[in-house]
C-alpha positions in Angstrom: -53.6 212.8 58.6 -52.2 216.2 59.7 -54.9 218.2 61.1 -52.4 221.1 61.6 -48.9 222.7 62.4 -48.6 223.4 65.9 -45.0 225.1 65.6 -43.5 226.1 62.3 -39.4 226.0 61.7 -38.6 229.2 63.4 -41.0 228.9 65.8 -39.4 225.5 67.4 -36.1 227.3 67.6 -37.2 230.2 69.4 -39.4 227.6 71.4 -36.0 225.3 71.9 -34.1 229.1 72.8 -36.6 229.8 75.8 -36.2 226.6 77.3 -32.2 226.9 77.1 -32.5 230.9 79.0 -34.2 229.1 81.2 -32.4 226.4 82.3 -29.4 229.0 82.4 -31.5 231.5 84.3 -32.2 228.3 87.2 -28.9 226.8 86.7 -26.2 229.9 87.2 -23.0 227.9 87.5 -23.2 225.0 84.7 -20.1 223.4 86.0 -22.4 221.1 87.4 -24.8 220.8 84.8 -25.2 217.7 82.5 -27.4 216.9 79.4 -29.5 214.2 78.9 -32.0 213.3 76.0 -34.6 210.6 76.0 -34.4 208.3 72.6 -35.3 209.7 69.8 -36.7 213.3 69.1 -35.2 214.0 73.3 -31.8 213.2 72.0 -32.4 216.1 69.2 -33.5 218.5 71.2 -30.9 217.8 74.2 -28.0 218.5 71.8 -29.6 221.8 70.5 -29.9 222.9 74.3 -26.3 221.8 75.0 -25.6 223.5 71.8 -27.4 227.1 72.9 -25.1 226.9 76.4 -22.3 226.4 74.7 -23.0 229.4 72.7 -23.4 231.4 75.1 -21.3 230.3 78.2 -18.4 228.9 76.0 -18.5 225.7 78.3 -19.7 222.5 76.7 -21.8 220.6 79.6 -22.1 216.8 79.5 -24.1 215.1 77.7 -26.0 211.1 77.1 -28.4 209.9 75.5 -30.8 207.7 77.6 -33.0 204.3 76.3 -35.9 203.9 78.6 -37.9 200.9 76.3 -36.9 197.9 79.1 -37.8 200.2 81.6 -41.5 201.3 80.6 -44.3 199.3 82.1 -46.0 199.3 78.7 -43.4 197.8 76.5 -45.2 194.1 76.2 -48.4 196.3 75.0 -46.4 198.2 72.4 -44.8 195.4 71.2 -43.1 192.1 71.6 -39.7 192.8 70.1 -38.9 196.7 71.3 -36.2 198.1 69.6 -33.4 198.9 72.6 -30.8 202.0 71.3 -28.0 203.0 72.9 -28.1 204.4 76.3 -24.5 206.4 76.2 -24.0 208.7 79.7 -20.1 208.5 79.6 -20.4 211.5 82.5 -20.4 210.7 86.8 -23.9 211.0 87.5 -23.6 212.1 91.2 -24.0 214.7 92.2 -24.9 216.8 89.1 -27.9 218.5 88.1 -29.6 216.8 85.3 -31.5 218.0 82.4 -33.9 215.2 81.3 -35.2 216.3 77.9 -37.6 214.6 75.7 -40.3 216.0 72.5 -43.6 215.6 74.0 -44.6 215.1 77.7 -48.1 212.8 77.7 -49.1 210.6 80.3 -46.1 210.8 82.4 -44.9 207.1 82.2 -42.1 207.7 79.6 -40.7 210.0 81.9 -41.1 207.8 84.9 -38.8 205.2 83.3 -36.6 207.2 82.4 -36.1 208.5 86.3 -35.6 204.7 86.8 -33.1 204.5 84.5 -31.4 207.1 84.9 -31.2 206.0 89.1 -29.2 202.8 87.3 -26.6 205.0 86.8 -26.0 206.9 89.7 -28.1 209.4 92.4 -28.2 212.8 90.9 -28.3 216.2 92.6 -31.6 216.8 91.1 -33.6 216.5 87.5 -35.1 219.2 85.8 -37.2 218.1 83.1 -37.5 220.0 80.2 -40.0 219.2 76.9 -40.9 220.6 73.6 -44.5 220.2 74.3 -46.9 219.6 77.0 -49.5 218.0 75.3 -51.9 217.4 78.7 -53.3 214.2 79.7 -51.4 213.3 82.7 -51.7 209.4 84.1 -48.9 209.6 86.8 -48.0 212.8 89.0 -45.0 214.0 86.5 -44.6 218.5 85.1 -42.1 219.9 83.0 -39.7 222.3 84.7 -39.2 223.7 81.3 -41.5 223.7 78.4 -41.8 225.0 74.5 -45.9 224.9 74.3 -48.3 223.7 76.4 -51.7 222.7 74.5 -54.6 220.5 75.1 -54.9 217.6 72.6 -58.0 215.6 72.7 -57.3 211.8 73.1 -57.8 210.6 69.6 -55.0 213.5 68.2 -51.3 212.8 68.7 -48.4 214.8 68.3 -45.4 214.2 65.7 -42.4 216.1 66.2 -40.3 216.7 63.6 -36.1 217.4 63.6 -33.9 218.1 60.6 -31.8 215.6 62.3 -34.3 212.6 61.5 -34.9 213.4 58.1 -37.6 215.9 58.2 -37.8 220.0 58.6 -38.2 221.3 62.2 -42.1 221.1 63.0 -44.8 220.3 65.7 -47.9 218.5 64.0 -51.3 217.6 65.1 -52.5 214.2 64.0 -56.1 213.9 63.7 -56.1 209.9 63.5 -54.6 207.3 65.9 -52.5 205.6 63.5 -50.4 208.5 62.1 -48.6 209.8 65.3 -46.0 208.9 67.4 -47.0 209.8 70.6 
């Protein structure tokens, strides 16, 4: 059950347009700048921030898409069969500075694995993380570089992010029961 709208339509894009100045502001040349977007809602919102740079540097940075579900310490609790997508990084990993972006930012641990995987493919420069929203609750010692909102959720409430890409309209709800969120 929806308890309430934490971002509106316009107010995700001008969330997902301060995150973009920002990585710009940090990252002057973006020659070595590359994209990447934790499965599903992080692959969303990585292509609207390679999108913005484009826009306004006329240079299209590189960009993956990054499945972190063999590499989470929790999968076997989540479930027996997890659903593995593609992880696509067609770009040398070396030496670049990475943009790790994903929806919501929790305990930490999905970002964690997707450090580790991300290592598989090669020792970046350095990884800036960037996230929609902060929702609190850290378990592991992991914070955004770059965030949309940051808001305290109490531990029975999730948060469901919502893309046009996935079907929906672009929104930020609160879940008031355990069941009906994502995250």
């Amino acid at each position: 059950m929806a308890t309430g709208i934490l971002l509106n339509s316009d107010e995700v894009t001008l969330a997902i347009n301060r995150i973009s100045r920002q990585v710009l502001e940090k990252n002057h040349r973006p020659d070595n700048l590359a994209i990447v977007g934790i499965h599903t809602c992080g692959v969303f919102l990585a292509e609207r921030i390679r999108t913005y740079i484009k826009c306004q540097t006329s240079q299209l940075v590189p960009y993956g898409s990054l499945d972190i579900n063999l590499y989470r310490d929790d999968w076997s609790l989540m479930s027996q069969n997890p659903v593995v997508k593609t992880t696509d990084i067609s770009f040398k990993v070396e030496d670049m500075d990475i943009i790790l972006v994903d929806d919501v930012l929790f305990t930490g641990r999905t970002i964690r694995a997707a450090l580790e995987a991300l290592m598989d493919h090669g020792r970046p420069r350095s990884v800036q993380l960037a996230i929609l929203i902060d929702r609190g609750g850290r378990e592991l010692p992991i914070q955004a570089d770059y965030v949309g909102l940051s808001t305290t959720v109490r531990t029975h409430e999730r948060i469901q992010v919502m893309f046009e890409e996935n079907g929906g309209q672009d929104e930020v709800l609160l879940l008031g029961h355990k069941g009906d969120g994502k995250k």
